[in-house]
N, C-alpha and C positions, 0 to 999 in steps of 0.2 A: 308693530313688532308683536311676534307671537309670543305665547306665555312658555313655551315650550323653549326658548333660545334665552330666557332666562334660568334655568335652570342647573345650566354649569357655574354659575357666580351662585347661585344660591346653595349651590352645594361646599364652594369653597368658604363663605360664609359661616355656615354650618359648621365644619370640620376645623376652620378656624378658633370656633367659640365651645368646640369641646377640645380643644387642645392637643387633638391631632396633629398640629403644625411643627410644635414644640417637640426638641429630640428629646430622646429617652433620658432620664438623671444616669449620671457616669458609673461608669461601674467602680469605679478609683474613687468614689468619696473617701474625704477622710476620717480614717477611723477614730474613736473616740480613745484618748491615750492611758495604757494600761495599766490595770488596777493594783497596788500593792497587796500582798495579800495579809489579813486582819492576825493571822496566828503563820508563826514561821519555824518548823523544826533545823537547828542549825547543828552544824559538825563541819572539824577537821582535824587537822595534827600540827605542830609546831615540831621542826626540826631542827637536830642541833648537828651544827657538820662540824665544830672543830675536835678533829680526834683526841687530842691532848684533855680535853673537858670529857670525853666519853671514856665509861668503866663498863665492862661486865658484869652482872648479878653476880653475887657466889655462888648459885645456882643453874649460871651460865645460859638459862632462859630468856633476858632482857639487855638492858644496860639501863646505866644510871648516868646525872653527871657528877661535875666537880668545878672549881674553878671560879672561871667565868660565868659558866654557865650553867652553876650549882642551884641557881635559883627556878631553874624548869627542871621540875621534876614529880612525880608522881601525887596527887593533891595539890599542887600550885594550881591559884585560882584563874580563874578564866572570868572577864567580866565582859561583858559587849554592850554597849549602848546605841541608840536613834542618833542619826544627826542632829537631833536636838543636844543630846547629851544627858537625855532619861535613860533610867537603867533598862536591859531589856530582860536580860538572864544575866545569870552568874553561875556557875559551874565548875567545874576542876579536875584536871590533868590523870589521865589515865598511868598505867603499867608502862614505861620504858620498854620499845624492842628496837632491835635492829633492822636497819634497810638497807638494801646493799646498792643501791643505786636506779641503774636501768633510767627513767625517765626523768627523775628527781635526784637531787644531790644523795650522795651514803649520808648514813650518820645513827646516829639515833630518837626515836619517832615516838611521840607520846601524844596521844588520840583524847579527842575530847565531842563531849554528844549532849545537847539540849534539844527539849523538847517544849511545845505548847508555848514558845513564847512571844511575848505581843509584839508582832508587824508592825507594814503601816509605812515605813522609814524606806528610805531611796538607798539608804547606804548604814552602815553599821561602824561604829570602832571597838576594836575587839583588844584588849590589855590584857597579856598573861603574866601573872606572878609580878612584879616593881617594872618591867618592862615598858616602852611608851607604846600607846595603841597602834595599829593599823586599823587604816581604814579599808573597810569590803563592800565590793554592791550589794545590793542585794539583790542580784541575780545569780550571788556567787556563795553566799550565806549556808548552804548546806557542803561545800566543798574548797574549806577555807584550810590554806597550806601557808604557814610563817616559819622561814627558815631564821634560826640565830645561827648567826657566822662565828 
């Protein structure tokens, strides 16, 4: 046998043992699961739709409530915790205005805004004013809407 007709096996040998054989890694590995992030600025509004609990400013710029629903109102506190149930911020209820509806309930709308506060948590419960918490992902932490009926 000549030395020449050994050659195509020596070549798959070869190519074998640098790992040319082996397909390529998948393009679909999977990816490493996404990170919380360390600092989270959160916001949103709390609405109150029962009109009978909604007043006008005298000033006729906002509204206010009464009622039921006397206890959200301008300065009521806002506390959010980790699903541990450590604090995260605490913060408190903006100026009452009006919303006339369109893609949300009408009613009246009081806005709330933290900043720089610490992450880290899958989900948040957020308690305004004696209220009992809701809970929020935190994928949704910056655009948090709690209506009271």
């Amino acid at each position: 046998m000549r030395w020449w007709a050994l050659l195509p096996v020596a070549a798959l040998v070869l190519t074998g043992a640098c790992g040319a054989a082996e397909p390529p890694p998948s393009a679909t590995a999977p990816s490493a699961s996404p990170t919380l992030a360390s600092v989270i600025a959160l916001g949103g509004r709390v609405l109150v739709t029962d009109r009978s609990d909604i007043r006008y400013t005298p000033d006729l710029d906002g509204c206010v409530t009464r009622g039921d629903s006397r206890d959200i109102a301008q300065g009521a506190r806002v506390e959010v915790r980790n699903n541990r149930g450590h604090w995260t911020a605490v913060g408190a209820l903006g100026v009452g205005h009006f919303v006339d509806g369109g893609t949300d309930p009408a009613g009246c709308v009081f806005e709330f805004n933290m900043t720089n506060a610490p992450g880290g948590s899958p989900s948040y419960r957020i308690r305004v004013a004696h209220r009992p918490p809701k809970v929020v992902d935190a994928a949704d932490i910056a655009h948090i809407v709690l209506v009271v009926p």
